[in-house]
C-alpha positions in Angstrom: -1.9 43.8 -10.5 -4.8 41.5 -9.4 -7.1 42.0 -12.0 -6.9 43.2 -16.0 -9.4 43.8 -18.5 -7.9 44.5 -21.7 -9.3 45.7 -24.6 -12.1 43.5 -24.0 -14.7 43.7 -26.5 -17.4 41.2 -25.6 -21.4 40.6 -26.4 -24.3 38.3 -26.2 -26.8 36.6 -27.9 -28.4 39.5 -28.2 -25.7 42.4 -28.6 -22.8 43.8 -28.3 -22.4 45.7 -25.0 -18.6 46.2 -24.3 -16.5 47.9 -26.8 -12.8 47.6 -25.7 -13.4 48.0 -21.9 -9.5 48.7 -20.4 -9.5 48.5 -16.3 -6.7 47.5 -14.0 -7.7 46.6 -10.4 -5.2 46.7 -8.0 -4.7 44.3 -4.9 -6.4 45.3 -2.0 -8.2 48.1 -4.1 -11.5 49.1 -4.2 -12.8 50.3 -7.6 -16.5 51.6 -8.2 -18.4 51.4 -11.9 -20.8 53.6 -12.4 -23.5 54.1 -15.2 -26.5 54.7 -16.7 -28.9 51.8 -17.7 -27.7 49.4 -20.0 -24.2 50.9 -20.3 -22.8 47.3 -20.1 -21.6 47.6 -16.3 -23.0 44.2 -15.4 -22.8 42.6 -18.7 -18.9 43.0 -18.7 -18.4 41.2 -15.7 -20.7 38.2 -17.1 -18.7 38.1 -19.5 -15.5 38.4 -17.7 -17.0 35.2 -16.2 -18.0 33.4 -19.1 -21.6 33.4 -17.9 -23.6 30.9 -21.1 -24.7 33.3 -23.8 -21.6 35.9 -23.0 -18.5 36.0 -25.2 -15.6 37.7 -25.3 -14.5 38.7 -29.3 -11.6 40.4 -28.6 -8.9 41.0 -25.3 -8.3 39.4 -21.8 -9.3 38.9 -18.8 -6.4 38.6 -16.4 -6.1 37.2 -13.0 -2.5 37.4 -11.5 -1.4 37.3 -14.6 -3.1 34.0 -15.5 -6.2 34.2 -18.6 -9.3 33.6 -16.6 -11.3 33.2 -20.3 -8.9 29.8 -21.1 -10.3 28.4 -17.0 -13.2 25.8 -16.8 -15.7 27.7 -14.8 -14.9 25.4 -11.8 -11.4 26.7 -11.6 -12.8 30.3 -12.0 -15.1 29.7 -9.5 -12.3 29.0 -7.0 -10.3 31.9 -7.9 -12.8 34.7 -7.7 -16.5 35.2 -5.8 -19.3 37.2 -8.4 -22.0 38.5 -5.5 -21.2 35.0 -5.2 -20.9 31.9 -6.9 -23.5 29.7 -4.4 -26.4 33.0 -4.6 -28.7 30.9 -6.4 -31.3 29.3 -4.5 -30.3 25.9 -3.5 -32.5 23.8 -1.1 -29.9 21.0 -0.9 -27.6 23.0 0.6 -27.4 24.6 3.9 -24.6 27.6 5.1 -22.8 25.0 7.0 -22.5 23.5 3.6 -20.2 26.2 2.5 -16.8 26.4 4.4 -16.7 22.8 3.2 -17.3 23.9 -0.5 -14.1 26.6 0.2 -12.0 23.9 1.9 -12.2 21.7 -0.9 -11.7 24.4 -3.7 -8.6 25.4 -1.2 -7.3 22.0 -0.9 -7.4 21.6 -4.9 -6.9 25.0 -6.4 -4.2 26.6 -3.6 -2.6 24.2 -2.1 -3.8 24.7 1.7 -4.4 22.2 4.4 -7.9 20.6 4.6 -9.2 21.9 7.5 -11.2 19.7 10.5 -14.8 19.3 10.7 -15.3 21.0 13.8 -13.2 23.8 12.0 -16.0 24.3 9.4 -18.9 25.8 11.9 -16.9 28.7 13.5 -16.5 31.1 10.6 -20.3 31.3 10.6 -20.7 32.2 13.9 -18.0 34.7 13.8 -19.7 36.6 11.1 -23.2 35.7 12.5 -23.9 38.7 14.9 -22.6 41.2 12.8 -25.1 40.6 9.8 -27.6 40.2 12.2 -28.2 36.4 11.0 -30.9 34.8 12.6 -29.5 30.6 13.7 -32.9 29.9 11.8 -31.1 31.1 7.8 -28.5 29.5 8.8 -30.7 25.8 8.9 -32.4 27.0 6.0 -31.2 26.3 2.4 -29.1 28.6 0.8 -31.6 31.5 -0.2 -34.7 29.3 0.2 -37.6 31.7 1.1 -35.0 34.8 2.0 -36.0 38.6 1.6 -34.1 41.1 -0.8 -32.2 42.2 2.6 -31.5 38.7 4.2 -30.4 37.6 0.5 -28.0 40.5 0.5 -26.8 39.9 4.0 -26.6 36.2 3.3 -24.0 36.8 -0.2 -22.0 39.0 2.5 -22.0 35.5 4.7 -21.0 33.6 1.5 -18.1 36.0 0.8 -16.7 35.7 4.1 -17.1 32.0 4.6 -15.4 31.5 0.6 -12.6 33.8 1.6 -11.9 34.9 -2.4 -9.3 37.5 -3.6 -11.9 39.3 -5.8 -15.3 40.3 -5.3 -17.5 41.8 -7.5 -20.2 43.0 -6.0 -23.0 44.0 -8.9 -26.0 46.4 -7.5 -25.4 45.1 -3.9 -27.7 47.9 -2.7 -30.8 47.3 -4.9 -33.7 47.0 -2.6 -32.5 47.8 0.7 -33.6 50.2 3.4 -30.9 52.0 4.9 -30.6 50.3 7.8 -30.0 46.6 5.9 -27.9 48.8 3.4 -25.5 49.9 6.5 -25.3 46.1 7.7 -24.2 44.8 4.1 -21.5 47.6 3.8 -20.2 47.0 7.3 -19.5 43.8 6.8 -18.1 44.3 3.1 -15.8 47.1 4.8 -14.8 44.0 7.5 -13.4 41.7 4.4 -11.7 44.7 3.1 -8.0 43.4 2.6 -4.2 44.7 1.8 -5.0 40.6 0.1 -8.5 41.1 -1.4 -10.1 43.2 -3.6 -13.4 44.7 -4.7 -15.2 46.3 -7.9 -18.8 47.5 -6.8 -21.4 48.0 -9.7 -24.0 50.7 -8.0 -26.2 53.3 -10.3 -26.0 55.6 -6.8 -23.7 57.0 -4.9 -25.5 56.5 -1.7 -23.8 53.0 -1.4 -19.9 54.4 -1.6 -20.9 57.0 1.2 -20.4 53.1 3.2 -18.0 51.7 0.9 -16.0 54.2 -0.2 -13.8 53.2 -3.0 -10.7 54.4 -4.2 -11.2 54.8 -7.3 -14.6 55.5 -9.6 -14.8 54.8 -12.9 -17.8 56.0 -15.4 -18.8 53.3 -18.0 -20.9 54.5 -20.7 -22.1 52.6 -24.5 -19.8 49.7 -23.8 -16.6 51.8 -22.2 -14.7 53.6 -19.8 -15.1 56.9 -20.1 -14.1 58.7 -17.3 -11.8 57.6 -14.2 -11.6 59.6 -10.9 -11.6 59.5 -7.4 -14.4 59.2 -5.1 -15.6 62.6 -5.2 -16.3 61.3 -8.6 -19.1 60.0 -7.1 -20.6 62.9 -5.9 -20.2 64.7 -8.7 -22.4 62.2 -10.8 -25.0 62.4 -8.1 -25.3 66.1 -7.9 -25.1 66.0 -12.1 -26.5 62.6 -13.4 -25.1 61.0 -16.3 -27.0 62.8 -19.0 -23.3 64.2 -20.3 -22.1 60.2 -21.0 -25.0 59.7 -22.8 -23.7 60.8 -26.2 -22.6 58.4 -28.5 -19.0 57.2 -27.4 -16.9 57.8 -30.8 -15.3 55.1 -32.4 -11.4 55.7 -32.7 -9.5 56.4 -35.8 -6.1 55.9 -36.8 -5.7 59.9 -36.5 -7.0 59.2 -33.0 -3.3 56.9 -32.5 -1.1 58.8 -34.4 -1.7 61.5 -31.7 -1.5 59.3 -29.0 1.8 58.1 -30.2 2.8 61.7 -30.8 1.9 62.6 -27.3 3.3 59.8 -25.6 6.9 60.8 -27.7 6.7 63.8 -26.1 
């Protein structure tokens, strides 16, 4: 497994907004989470990160096995891209900036060859045309004076250029028209990987007509409550979420004595 949430109960300043989240994402997988407002889709990902003000009370956060919660958050940065790590705006740095900022974490953190300088420019270009990436962002600083769309197609740029194993991509479709939407997915569908995988936050089911996922998973009051397929999707489109906004029952001790009993057979 790539990624493992377990048991993770987690809150902020604030309050608590995960309450023993459980989720397994396979390599190469795609996996959806779905919700109503302030279900805690976002927040468990902060979290997950160790964003300032987020903490995790109780589980694990796995990567390949390894805790990301014990990591500095330079060494998480390197291992995983959040819709990413260099989205802030930055007027000191420009996109060429960034293969070198995923060579070096390479170099240190996996253990590949630094690459040349020349080496550093071509990724951009590859991915250039596709996101229909005017040569002028690319001089700009990173997100200095973007739109909502050229900011979303400019995280896709980041992605590709940082080359991570996980992405989470939270709300990647807020504010886009459809035709911006259809550029972003295209070009999250062209990272797709047997090596990489992907959890999308989305409120809509619009966005995984694009990216379709293979698995969907309903979070609701701080947990999972409902795991399906894609058609999972549609189903909360056609039905809303109005039936996982009941209060998610605490579990008892008569709640594990027949889960035991079941799983005994």
């Amino acid at each position: 497994m790539l990624l493992e949430i377990k048991t993770c109960t987690s809150r902020s300043t604030a309050r608590k907004f995960s309450k023993g989240v459980d989720l397994t994402v396979e390599k190469g997988s795609v996996h959806a989470i779905m919700g109503p407002n302030g279900s805690g889709k976002s927040n468990t990902f902060l979290c997950a990160g160790r964003k300032e003000a987020y903490k995790v009370t109780q589980g694990h956060v796995l990567l390949d096995g390894e805790d990301l919660l014990a990591l500095a958050p330079d060494e998480r940065a390197a291992k995983a891209c959040s819709s990413p790590p260099i989205s802030a705006r930055n007027p000191w740095r420009c996109h060429h900036d960034i293969p070198a900022h995923r060579d070096q974490c390479a170099t240190q953190e996996r253990g590949q060859a630094e690459m040349l300088t020349p080496e550093l420019s071509k990724p951009c270009a590859m991915w250039q045309a596709g996101l229909a990436i005017e040569q002028d962002m690319l001089r700009r600083g990173v997100n200095v004076g973007f739109s909502g769309g050229e900011k979303k197609r400019n995280e896709v740029l980041q992605m590709a250029l940082l080359e991570p194993r996980l992405c989470v991509l939270d709300e990647t479709d807020s504010g886009l028209d459809i035709d911006a939407l259809k550029v972003v997915a295209e070009g999250v569908n062209r990272l797709r990987s047997p090596d990489r995988s992907f959890v999308v936050i989305t409120h809509y089911q619009r966005l995984l007509d694009y990216i379709v996922p293979d698995v969907v998973h309903v979070l609701s009051r701080g947990r999972i409550v409902r795991t399906g397929g894609k058609e999972l999707a549609h189903e909360l489109e056609a039905r809303g979420y109005a039936e996982y906004l009941k209060e998610v029952r605490e579990p008892t001790c008569l709640d594990q004595v027949a889960y035991e009993a079941r799983q005994d057979g």
